[in-house]
C-alpha positions in Angstrom: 96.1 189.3 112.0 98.4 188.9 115.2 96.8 185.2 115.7 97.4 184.3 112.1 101.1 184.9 112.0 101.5 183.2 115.5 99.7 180.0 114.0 102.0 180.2 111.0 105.2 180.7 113.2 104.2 177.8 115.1 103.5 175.6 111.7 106.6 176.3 110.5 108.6 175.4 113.8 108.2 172.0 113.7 110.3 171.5 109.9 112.5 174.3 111.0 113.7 172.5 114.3 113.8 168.8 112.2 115.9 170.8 109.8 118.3 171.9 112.6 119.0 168.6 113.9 119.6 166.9 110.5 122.3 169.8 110.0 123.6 168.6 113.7 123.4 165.2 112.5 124.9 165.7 108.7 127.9 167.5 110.8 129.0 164.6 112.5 128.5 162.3 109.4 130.6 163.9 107.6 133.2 164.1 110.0 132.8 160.6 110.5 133.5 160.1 106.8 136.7 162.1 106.8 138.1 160.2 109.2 137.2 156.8 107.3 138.8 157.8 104.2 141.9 159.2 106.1 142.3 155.7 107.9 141.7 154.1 104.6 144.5 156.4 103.2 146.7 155.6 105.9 146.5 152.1 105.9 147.3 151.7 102.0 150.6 153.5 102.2 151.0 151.4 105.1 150.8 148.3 103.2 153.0 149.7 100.2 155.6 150.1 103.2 155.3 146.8 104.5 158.0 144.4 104.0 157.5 141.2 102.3 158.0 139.0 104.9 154.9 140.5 107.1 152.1 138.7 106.1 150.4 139.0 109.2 150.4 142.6 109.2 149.5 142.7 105.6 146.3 140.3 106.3 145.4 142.5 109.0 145.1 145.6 106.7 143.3 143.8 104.1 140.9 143.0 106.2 140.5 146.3 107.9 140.4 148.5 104.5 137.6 145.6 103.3 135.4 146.7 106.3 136.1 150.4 106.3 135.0 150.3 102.4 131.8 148.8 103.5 131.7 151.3 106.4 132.3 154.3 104.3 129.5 153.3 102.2 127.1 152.7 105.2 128.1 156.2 106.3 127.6 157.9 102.7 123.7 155.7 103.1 123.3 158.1 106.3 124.7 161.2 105.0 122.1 160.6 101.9 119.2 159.7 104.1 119.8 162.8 106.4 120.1 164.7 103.4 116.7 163.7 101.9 115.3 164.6 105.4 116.4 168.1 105.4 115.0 168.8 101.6 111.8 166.9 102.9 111.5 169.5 105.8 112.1 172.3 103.6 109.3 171.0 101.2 106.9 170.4 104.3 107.3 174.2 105.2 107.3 175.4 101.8 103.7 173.6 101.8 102.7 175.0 104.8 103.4 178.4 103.4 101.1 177.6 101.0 98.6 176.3 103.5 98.4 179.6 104.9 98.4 181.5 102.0 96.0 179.8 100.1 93.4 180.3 103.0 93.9 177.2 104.6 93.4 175.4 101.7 93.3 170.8 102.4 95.5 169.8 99.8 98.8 171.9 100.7 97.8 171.1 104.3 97.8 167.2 103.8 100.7 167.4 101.4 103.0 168.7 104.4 101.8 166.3 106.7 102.9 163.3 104.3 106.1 165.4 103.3 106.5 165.6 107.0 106.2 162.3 107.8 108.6 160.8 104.6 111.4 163.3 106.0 111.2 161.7 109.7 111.1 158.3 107.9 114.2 159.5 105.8 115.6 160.7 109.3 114.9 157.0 110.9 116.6 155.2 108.4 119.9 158.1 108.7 120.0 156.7 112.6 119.5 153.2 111.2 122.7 153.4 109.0 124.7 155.3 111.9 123.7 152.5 114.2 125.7 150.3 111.9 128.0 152.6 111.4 128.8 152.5 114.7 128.9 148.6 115.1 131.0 148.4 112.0 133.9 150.7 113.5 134.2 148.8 116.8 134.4 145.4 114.8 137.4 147.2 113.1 138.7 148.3 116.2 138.4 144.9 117.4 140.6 143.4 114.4 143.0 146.2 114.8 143.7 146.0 118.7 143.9 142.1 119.0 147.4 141.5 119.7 147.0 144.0 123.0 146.9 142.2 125.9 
């Protein structure tokens, strides 16, 4: 009996840890996303504000809420794809539970493996997004920063 609820503990570790890190991962998404929308806040009562004579300043703005829309977007893509990942982990170990219950039966078994495997898929394209993410918000910083010598 001792053996059998090791080999279940150390079934279930594998979705459990993936889970952990997705909530690591979500974390900084969505923090990441708060700060997006507050910029994009910020930068539309800016260009209420602005007087009509700065055009260049306005064009600037324009541009910059344009990109952070698209990055917002990209980071709501990760946050969904991370997302996904978690609930596929949680599927993948509530298979496994039935693995072990069912004595070791080979559809719950191979039904956790491809649950598994679609959650570290979901997980790959989360990274993918962040990536661009990422390259997105230093293009941004690039437009905003120009005039600094």
């Amino acid at each position: 009996m001792n053996e059998t609820i090791i080999e279940i503990i150390k079934g279930m570790l594998a979705p459990g840890i993936m889970i952990s890190a997705c909530g690591l991962l979500l974390l900084g998404m969505n923090n990441k996303y708060s700060l997006v929308a507050n910029r994009i806040r910020t930068l539309n009562n800016e260009i209420r504000e602005l007087d009509k004579n700065n055009n260049e300043r306005k064009d600037s703005i324009l541009v910059q809420l344009r990109l952070l829309i698209e990055r917002i977007r990209i980071i709501r893509n990760a946050v969904w794809f991370y997302t996904v990942g978690i609930a596929m982990f949680i599927f993948s170990t509530f298979f496994l539970g039935i693995y072990f219950i069912n004595g070791k039966a080979f559809l719950p078994s191979v039904m956790a493996l491809i649950i598994f495997i679609i959650g570290l898929f979901s997980v790959f394209c989360g990274v993918f997004y962040a990536a661009k993410e990422v390259r997105l918000g230093y293009k941004i910083l690039q437009i905003e920063t120009k005039n600094i010598n």
